[in-house]
Structure formats: structure tokens, C-alpha cells
DSSP file (Angstrom, degrees, kcal/mol; ACC not computed):
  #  RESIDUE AA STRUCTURE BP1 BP2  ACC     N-H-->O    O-->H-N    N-H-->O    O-->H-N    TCO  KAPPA ALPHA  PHI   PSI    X-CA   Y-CA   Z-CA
    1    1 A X    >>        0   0    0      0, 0.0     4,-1.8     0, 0.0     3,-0.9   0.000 360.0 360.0 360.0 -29.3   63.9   23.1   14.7
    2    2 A X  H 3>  +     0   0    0      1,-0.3     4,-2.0     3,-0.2    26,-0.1   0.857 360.0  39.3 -76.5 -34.6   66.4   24.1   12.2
    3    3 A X  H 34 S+     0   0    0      2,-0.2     4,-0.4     3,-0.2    -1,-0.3   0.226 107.1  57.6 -94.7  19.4   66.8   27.6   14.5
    4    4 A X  H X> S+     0   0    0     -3,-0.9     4,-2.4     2,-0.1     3,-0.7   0.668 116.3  38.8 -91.1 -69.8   66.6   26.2   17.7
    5    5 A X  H >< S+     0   0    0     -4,-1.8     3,-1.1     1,-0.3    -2,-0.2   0.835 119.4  47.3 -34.6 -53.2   69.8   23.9   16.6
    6    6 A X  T 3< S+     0   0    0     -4,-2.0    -1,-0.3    -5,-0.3    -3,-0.2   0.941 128.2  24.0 -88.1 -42.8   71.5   26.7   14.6
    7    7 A X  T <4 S-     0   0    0     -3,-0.7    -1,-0.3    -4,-0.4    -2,-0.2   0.361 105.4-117.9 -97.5   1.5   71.0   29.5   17.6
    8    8 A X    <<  +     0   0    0     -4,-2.4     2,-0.5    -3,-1.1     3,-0.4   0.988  45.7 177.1  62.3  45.4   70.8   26.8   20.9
    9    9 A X        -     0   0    0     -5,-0.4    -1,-0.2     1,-0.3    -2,-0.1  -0.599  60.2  -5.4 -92.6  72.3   67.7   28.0   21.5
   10   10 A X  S    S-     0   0    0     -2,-0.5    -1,-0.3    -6,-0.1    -2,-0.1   0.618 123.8 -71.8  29.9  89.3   66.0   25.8   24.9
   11   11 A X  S  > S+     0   0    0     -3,-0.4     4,-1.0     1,-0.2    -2,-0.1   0.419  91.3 149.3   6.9  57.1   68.9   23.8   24.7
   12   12 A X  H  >  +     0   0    0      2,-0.2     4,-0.9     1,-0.2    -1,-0.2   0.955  62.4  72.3 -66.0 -64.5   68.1   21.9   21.5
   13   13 A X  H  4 S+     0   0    0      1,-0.3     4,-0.4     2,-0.2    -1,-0.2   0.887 100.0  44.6 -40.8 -67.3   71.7   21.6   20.6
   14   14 A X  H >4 S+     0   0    0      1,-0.2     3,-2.0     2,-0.2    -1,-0.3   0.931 114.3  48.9 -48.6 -57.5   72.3   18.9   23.4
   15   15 A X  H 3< S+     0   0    0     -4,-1.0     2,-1.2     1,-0.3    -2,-0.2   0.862 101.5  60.5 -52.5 -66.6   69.2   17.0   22.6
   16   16 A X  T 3< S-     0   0    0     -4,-0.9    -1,-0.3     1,-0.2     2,-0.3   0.131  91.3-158.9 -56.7   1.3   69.7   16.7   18.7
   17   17 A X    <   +     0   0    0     -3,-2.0     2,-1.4    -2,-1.2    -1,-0.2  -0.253  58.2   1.2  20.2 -94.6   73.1   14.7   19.2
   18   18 A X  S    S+     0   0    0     -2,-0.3    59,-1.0     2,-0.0     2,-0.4  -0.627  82.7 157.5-129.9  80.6   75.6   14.5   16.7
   19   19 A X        -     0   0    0     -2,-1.4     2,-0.6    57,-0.2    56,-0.0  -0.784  42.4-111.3-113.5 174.4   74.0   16.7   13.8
   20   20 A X    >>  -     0   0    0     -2,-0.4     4,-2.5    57,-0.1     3,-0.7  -0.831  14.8-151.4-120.8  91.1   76.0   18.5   10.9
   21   21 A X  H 3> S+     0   0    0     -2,-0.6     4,-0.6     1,-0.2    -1,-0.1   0.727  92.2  55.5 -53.0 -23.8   76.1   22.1   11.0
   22   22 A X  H >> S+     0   0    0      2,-0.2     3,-0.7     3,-0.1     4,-0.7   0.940 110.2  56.1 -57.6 -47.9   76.6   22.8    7.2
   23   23 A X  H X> S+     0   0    0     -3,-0.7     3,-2.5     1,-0.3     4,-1.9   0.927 103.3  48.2 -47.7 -79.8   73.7   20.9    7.2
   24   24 A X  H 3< S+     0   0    0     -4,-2.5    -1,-0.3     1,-0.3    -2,-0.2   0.434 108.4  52.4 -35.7 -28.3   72.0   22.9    9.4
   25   25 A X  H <X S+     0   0    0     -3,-0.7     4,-1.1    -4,-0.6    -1,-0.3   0.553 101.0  57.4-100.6 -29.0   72.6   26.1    7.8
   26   26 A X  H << S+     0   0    0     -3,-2.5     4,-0.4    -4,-0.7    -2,-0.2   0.529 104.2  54.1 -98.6  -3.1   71.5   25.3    4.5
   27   27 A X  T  X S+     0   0    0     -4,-1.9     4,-1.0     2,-0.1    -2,-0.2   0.490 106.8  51.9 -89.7  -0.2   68.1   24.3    5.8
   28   28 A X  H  > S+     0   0    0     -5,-0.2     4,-0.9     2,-0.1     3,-0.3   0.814 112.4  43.4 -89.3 -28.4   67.9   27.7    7.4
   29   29 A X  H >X S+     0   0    0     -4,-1.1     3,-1.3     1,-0.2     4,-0.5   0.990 117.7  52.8 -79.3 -42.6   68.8   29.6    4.0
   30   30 A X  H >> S+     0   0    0     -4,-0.4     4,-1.0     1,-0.2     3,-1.0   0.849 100.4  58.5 -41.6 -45.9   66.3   27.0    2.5
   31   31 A X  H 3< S+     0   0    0     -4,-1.0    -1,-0.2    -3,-0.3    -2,-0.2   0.646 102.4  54.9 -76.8 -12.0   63.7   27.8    4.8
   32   32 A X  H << S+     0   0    0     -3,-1.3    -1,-0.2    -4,-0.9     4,-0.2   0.622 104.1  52.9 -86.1 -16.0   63.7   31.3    3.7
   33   33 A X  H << S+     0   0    0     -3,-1.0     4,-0.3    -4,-0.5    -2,-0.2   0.625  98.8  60.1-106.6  10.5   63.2   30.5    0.4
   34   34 A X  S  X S+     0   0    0     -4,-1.0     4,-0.6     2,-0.2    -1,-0.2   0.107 106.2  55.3 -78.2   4.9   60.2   28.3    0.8
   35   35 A X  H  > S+     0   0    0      2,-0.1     4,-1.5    -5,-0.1    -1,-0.2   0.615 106.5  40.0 -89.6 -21.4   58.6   31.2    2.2
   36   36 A X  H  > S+     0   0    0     -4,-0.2     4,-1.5     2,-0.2    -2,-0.2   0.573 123.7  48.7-103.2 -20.0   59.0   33.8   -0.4
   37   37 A X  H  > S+     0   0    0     -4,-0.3     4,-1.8     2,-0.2     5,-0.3   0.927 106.8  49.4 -94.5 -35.1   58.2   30.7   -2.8
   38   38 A X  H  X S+     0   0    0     -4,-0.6     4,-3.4     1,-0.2    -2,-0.2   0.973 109.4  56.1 -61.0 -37.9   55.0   29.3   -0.8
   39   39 A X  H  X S+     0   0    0     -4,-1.5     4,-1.1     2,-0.2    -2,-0.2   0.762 107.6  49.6 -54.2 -29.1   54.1   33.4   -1.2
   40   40 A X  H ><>S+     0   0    0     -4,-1.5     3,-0.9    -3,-0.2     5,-0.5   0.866 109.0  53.3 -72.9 -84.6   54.6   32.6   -5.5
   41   41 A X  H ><5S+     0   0    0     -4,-1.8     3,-1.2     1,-0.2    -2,-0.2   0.698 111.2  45.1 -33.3 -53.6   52.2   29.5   -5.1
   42   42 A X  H 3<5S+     0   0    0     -4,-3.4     2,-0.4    -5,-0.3    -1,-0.2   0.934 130.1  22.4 -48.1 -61.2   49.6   31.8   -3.5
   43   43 A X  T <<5S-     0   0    0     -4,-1.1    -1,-0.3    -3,-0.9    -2,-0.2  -0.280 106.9-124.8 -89.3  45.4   49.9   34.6   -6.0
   44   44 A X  T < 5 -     0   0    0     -3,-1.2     2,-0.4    -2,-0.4    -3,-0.2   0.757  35.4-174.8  -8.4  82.6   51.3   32.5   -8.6
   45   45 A X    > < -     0   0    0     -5,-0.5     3,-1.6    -8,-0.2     4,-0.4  -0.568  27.4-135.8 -83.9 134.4   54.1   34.2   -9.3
   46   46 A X  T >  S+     0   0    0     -2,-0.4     3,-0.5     1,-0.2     4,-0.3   0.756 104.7  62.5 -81.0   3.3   56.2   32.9  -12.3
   47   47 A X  T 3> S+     0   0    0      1,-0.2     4,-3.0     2,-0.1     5,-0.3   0.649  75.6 100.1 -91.2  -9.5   59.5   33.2  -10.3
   48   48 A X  H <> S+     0   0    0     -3,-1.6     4,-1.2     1,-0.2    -1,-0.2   0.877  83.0  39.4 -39.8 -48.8   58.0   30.7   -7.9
   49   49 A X  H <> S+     0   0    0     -3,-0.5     4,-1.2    -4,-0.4    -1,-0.2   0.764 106.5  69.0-100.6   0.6   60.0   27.5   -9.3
   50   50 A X  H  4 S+     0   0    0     -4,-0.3    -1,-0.2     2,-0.2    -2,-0.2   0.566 100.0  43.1 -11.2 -57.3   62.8   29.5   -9.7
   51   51 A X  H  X S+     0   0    0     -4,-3.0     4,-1.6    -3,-0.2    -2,-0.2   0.604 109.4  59.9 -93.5  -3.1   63.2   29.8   -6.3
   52   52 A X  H  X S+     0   0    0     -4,-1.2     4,-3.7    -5,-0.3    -2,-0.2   0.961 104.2  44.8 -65.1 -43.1   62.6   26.5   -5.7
   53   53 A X  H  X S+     0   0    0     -4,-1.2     4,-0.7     2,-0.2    -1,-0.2   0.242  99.5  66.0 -88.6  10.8   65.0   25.2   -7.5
   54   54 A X  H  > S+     0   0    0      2,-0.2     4,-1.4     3,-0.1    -1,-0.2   0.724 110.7  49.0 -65.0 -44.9   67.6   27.7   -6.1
   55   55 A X  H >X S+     0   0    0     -4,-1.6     4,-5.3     1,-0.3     3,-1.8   0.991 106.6  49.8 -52.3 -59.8   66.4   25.4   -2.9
   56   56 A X  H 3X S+     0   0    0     -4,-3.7     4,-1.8    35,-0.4     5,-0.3   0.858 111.1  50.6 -50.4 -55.1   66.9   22.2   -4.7
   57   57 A X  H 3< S+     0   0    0     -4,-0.7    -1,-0.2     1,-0.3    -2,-0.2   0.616 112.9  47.9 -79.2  -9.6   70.8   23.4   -5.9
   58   58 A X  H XX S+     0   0    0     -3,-1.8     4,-1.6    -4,-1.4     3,-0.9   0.936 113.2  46.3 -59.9 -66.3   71.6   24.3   -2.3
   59   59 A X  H 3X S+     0   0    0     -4,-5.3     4,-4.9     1,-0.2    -2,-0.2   0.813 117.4  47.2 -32.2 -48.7   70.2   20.9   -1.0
   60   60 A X  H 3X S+     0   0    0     -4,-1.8     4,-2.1    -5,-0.3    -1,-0.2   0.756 114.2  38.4 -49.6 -39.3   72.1   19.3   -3.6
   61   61 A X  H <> S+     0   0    0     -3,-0.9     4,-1.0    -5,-0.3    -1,-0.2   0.761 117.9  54.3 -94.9 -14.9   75.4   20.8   -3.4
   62   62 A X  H >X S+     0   0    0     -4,-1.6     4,-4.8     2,-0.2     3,-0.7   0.963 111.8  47.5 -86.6 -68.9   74.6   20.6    0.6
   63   63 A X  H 3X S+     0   0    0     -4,-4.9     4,-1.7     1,-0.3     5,-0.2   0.878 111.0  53.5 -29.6 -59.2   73.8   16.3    0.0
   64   64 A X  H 3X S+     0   0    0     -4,-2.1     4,-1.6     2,-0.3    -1,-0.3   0.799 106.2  44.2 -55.1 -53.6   76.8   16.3   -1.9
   65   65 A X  H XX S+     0   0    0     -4,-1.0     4,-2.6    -3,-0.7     3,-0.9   0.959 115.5  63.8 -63.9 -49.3   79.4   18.0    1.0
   66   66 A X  H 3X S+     0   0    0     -4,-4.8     4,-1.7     1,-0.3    -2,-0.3   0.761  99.9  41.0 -36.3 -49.4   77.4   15.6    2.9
   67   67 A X  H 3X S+     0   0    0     -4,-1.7     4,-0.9     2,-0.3    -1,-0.3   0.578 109.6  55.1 -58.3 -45.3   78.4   12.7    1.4
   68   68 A X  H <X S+     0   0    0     -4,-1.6     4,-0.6    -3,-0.9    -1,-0.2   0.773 106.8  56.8 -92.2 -14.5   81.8   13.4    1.1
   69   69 A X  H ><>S+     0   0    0     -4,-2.6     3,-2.0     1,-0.2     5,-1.5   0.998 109.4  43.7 -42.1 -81.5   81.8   14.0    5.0
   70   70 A X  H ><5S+     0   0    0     -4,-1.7     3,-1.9     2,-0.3    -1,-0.2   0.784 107.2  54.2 -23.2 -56.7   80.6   11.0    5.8
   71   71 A X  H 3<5S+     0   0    0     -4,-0.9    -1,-0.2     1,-0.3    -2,-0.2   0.744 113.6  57.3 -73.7 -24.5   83.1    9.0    3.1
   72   72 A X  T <<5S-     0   0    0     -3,-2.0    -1,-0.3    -4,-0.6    -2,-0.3   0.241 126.6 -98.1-116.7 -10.3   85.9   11.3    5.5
   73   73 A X  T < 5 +     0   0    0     -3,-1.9     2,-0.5    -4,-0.3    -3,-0.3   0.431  69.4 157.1 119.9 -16.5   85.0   10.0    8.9
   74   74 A X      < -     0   0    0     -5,-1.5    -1,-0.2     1,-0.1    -4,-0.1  -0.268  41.5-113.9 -84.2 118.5   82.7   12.9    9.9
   75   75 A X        +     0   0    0     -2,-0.5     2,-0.2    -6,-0.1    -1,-0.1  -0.097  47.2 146.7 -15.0  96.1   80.1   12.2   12.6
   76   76 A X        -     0   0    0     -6,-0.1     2,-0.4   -56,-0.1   -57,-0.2  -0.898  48.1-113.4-149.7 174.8   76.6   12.3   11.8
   77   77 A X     >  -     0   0    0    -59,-1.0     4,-0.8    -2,-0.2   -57,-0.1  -0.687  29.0-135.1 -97.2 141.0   72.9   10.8   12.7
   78   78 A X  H  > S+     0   0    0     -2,-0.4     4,-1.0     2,-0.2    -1,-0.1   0.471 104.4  75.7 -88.9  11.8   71.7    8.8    9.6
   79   79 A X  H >> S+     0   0    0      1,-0.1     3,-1.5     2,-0.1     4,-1.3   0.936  91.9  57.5 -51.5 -57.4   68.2   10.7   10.4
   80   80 A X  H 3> S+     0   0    0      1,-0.2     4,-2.5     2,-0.2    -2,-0.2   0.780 107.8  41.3 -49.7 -29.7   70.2   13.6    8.8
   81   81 A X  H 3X S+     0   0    0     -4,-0.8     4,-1.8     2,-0.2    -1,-0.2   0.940 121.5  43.4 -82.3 -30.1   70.9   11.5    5.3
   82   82 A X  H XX S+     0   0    0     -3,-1.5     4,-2.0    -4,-1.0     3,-0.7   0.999 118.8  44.6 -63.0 -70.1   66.8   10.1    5.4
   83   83 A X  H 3X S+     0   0    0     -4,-1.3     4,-1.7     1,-0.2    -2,-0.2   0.760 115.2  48.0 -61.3 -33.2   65.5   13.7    6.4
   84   84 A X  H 3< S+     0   0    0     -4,-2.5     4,-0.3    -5,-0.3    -1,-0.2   0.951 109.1  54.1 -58.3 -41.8   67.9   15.3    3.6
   85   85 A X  H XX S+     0   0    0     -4,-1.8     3,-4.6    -3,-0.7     4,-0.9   0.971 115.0  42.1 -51.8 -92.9   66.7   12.6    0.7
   86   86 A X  H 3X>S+     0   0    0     -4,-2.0     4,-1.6     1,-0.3     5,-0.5   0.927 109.2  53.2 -69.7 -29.9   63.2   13.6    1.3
   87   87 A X  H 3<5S+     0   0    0     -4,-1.7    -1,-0.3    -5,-0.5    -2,-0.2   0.711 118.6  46.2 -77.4  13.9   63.6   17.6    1.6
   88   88 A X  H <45S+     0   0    0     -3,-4.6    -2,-0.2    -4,-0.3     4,-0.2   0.875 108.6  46.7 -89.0 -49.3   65.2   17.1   -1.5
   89   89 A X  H >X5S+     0   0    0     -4,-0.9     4,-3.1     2,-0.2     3,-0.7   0.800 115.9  43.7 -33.7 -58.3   63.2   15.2   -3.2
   90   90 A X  H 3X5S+     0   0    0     -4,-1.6     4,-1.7    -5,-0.4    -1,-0.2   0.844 108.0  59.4 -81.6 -10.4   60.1   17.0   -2.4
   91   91 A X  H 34<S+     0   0    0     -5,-0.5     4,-0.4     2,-0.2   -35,-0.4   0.654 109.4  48.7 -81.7   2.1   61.8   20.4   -3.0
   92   92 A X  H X> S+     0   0    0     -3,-0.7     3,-2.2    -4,-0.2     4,-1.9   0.917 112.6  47.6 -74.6 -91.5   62.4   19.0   -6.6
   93   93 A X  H 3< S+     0   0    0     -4,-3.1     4,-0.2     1,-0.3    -2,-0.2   0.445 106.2  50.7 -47.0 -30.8   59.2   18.0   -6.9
   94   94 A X  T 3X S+     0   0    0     -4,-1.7     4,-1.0     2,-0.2    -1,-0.3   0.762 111.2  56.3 -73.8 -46.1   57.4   21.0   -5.8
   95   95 A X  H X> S+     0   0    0     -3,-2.2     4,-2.1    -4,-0.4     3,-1.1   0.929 102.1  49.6 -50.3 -50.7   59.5   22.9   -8.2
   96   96 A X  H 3X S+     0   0    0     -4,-1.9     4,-1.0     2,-0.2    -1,-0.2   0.753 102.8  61.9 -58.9 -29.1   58.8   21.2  -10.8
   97   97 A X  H 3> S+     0   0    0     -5,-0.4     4,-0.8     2,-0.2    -1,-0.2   0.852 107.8  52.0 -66.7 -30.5   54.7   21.7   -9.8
   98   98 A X  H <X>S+     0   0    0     -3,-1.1     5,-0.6    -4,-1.0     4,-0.5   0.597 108.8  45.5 -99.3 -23.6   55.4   25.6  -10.2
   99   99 A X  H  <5S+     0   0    0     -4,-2.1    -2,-0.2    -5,-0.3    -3,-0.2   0.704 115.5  49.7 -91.3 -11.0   56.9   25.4  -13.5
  100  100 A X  H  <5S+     0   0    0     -4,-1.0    -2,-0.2    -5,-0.3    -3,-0.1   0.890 123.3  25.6 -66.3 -53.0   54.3   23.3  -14.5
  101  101 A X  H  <5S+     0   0    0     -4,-0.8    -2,-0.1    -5,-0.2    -3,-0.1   0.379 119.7  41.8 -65.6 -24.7   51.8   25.1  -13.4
  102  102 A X  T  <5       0   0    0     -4,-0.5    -3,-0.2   -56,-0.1   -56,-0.1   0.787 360.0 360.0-117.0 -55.7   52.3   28.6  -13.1
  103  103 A X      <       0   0    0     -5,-0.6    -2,-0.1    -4,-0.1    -3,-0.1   0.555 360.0 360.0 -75.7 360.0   54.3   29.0  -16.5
């Protein structure tokens, strides 16, 4: 979803209303490193929570612009603040599962 929104791909853009393009963008650089990190769980690679928690400081620092958007007037769906909270949360958590695990 996150590249339909970011490229307009079958007029996504219209449907999604009033979503946050920072936003948007730092779940596509996110989504690239959940891949190369679901590729560490499989071969348990010790660099695995490592890039998770690259994810999580993005997310973070991403929540955080969010937040102060928001405090500033900026337009958004309050999906975006629920759906950030939990891909934060579980990218946390998942990090923490590979340093637990794998080291």
C-alpha cells in the first residue's frame, strides 16, 4: 500500500485521504529493511536486530515529526497515529526477538 500511495499507483492517492507523506516514505525505507531483516531471521544472521532497530529509530524519529505536525495544525487521518504505534511497537519487539535469539 505504502507504494501505491507513495508512486499513485491505481489511483490510491485519492482513496487514502489526507495521509502524511513523511510518513509514507519512511514506511517505504522501513519496508526495505524488513526484508533484508526477515532474510537474517531465516539464516539467522546476527546483524538481523540491527537492522531492525535501524527500523525502530526511523519509526521513532518518523512518530516524533509526526507529533509535532499534528501539535502544528497539519492534516492527518488518526489511522496514521494507531497504524504508526503498532508498526513501532512490533518493530521493537521483533528486534528485540533477534537479539535475543540469534546473539
Amino acid at each position: 500500500m505504502t507504494t501505491s500511495v507513495l508512486f499513485d499507483l491505481f489511483g490510491i492517492r485519492a482513496k487514502e485521504g489526507n495521509y502524511v507523506l513523511f510518513v509514507v516514505v519512511a514506511n517505504f525505507i522501513c519496508a526495505f529493511l524488513y526484508l533484508a531483516a526477515a532474510y537474517g531471521f531465516f539464516f539467522t544472521k546476527k546483524w538481523t536486530s540491527k537492522m531492525l532497530f535501524i527500523a525502530s529509530g526511523i519509526l521513532l524519529l518518523t512518530f516524533i515529526a509526526l507529533g509535532f505536525y499534528i501539535a502544528s495544525g497539519g492534516i492527518y487521518e488518526f489511522k496514521t497515529v494507531l497504524a504508526m504505534t503498532f508498526r513501532t511497537l512490533i518493530t521493537i519487539a521483533f528486534g528485540y526477538i533477534a537479539y535475543k535469539f540469534i546473539y
